[in-house]
TORPA-4810 file (N, C-alpha, C, O; in nm, 3 decimals):
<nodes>
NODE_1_12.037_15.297_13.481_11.978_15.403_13.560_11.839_15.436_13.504_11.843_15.461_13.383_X
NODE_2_11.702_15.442_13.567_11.603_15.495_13.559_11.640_15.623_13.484_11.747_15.683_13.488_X
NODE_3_11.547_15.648_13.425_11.555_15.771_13.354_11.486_15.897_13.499_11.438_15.875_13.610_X
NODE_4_11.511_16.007_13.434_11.496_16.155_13.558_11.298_16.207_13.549_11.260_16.307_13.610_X
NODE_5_11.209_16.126_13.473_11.111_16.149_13.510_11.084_16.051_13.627_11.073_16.079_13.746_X
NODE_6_11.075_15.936_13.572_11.053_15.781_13.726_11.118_15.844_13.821_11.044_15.860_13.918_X
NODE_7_11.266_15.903_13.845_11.358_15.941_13.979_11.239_16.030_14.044_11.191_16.004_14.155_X
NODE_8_11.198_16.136_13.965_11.109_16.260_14.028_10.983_16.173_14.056_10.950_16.201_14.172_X
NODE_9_10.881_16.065_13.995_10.803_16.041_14.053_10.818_15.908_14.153_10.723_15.841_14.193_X
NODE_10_10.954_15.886_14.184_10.967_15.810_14.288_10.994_15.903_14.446_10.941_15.900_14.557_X
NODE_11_11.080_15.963_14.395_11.064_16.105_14.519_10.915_16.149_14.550_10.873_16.155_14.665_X
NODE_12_10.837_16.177_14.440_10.723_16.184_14.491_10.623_16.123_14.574_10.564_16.157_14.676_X
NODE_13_10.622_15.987_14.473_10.558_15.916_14.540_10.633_15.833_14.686_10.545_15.756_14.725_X
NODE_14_10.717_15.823_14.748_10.758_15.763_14.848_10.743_15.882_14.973_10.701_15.868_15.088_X
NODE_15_10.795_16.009_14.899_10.744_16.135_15.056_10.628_16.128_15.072_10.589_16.116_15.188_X
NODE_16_10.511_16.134_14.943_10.369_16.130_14.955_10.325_16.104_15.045_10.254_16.160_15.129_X
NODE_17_10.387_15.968_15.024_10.348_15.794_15.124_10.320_15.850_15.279_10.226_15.853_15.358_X
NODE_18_10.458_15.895_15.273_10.546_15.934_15.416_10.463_16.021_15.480_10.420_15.999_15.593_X
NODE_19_10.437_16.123_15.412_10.347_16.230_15.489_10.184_16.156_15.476_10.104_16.176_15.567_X
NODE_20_10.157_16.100_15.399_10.009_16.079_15.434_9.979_15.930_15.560_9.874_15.897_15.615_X
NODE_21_10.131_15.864_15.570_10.127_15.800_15.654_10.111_15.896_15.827_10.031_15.887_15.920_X
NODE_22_10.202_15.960_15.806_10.193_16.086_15.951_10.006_16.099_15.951_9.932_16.083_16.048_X
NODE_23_9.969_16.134_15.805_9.795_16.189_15.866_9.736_16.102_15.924_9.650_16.140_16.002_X
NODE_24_9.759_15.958_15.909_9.717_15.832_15.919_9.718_15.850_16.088_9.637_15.872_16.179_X
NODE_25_9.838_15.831_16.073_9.886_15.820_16.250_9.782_15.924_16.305_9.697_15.883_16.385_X
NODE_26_9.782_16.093_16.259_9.744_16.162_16.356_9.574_16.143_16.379_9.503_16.168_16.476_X
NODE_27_9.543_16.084_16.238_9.374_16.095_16.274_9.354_15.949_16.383_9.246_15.929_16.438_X
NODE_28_9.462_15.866_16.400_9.443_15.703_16.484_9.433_15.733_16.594_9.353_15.675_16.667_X
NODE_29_9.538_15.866_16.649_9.586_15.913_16.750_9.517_16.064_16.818_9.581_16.139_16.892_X
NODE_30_9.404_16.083_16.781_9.363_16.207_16.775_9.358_16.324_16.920_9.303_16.434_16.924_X
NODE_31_9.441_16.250_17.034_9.439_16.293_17.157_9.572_16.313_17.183_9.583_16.352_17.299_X
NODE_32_9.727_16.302_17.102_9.845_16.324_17.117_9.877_16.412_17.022_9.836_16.428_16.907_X
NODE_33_10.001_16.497_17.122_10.044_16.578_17.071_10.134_16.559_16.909_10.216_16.479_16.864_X
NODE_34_10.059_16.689_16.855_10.064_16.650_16.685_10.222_16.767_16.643_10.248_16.813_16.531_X
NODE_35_10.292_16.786_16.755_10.436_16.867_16.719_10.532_16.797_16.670_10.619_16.853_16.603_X
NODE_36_10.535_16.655_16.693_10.641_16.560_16.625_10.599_16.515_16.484_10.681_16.508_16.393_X
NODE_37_10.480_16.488_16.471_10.431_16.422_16.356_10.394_16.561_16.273_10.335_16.527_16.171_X
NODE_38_10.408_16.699_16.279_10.426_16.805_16.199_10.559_16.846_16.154_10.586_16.908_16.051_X
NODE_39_10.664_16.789_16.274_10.799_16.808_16.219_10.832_16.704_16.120_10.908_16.744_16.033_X
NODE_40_10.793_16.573_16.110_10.818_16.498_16.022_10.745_16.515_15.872_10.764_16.444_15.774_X
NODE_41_10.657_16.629_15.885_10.577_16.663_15.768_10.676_16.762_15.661_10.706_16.743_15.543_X
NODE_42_10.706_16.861_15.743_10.831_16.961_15.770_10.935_16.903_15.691_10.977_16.948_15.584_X
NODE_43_10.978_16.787_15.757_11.112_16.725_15.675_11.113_16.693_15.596_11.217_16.708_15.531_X
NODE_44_10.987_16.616_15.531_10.966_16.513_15.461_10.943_16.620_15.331_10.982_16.577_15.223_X
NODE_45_10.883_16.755_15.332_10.898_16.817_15.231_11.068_16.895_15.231_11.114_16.920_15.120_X
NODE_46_11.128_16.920_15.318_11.244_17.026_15.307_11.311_16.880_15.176_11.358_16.900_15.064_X
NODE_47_11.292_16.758_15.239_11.393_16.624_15.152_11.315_16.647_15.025_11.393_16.700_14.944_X
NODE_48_11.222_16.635_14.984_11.146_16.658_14.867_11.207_16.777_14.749_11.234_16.769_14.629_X
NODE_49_11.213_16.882_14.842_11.258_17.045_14.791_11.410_17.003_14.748_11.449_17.029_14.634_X
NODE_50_11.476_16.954_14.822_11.625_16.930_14.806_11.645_16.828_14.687_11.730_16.848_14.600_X
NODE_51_11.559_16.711_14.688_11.580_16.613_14.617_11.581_16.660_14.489_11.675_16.642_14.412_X
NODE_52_11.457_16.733_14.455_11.387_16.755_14.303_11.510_16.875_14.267_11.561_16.877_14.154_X
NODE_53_11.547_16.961_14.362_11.637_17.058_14.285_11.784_16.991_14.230_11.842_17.014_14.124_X
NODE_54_11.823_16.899_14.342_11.905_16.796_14.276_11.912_16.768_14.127_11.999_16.792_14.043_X
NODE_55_11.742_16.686_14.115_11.723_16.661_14.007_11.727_16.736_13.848_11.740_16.704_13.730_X
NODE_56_11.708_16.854_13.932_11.687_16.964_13.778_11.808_17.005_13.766_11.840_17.013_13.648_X
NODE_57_11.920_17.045_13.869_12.044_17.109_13.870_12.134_17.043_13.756_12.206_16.949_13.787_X
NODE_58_12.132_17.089_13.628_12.204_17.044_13.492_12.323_17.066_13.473_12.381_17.022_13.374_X
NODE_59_12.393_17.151_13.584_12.478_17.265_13.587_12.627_17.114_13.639_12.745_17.145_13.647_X
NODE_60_12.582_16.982_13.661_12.707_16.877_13.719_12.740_16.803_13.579_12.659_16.765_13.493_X
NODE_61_12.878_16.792_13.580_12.922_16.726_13.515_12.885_16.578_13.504_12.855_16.542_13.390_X
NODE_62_12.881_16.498_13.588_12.863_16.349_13.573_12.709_16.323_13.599_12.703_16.239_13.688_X
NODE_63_12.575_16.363_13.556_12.432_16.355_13.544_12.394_16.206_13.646_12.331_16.184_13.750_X
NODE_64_12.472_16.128_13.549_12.444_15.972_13.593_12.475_15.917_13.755_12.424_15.822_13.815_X
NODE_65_12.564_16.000_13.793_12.638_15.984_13.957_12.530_16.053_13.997_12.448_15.988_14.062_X
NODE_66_12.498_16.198_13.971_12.450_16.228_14.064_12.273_16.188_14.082_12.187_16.227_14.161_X
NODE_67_12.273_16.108_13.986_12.074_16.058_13.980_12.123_15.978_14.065_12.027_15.947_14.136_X
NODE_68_12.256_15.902_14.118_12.213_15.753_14.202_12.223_15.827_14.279_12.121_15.858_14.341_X
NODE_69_12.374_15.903_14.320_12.284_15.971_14.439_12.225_16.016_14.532_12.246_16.014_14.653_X
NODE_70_12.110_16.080_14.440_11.996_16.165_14.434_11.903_16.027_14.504_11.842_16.022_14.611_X
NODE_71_11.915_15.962_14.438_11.827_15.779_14.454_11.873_15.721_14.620_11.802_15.702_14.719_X
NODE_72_12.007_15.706_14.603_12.066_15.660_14.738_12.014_15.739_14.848_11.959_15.676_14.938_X
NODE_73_12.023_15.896_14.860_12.004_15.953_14.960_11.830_15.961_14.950_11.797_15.996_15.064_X
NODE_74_11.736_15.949_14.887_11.592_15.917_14.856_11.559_15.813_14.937_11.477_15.837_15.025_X
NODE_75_11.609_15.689_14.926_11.606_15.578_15.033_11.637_15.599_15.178_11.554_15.590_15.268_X
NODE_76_11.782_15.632_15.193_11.826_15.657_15.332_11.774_15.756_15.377_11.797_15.739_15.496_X
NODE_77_11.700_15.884_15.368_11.638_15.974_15.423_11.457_15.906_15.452_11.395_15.895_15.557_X
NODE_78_11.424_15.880_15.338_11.310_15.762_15.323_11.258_15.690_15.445_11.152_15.702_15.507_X
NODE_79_11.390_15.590_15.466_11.393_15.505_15.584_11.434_15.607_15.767_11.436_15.586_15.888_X
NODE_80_11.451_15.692_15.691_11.513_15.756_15.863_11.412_15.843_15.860_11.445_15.929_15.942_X
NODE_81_11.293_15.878_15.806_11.157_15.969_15.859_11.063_15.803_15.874_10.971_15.814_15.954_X
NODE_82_11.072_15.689_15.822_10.959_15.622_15.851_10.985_15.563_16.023_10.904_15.529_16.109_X
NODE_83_11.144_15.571_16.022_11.171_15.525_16.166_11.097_15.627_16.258_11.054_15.594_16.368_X
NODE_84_11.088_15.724_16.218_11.042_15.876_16.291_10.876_15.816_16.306_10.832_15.764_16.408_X
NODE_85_10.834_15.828_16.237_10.673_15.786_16.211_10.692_15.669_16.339_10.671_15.706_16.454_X
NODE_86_10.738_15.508_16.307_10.717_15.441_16.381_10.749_15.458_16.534_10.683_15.394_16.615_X
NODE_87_10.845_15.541_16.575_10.833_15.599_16.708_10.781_15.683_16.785_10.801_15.718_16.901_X
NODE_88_10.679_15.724_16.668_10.551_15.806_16.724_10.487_15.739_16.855_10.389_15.790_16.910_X
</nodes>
């Protein structure tokens, strides 16, 4: 298992991505409506907020279960806002 600083700057850096991909889109797109690609901004931090408290929450018995996870659901949420993006 990655150690819990890399986990936090992989959360980081992959929502980053995510949301600066949305700005991408909106400045390509600058004549469509920007309410979908703000809700995916929206999400992409609420998953962020959730993830990292995950991460700090010391208070679980098994640390190591819950970093994967913390990791597993990082990916699968990951992949289900970029699907969002690409159906912009």
């Amino acid at each position: 298992m990655a150690n819990i600083r890399d986990l936090k700057k992989d959360i980081n850096y992959v929502l980053g991505d995510i949301i600066e991909e949305v700005y991408v889109w909106e400045l390509l797109n600058p004549k469509a409506d920007t309410k979908k690609s703000e809700a995916i901004i929206d999400e992409a931090i609420e998953v962020f907020d959730d993830l990292i408290a995950k991460v700090n929450d010391r208070s679980v018995e098994d640390r190591a279960a819950q970093m994967k996870a913390v990791n597993k659901t990082l990916e699968d949420r990951g992949r289900k806002l970029i699907e969002k993006i690409n159906k912009l």
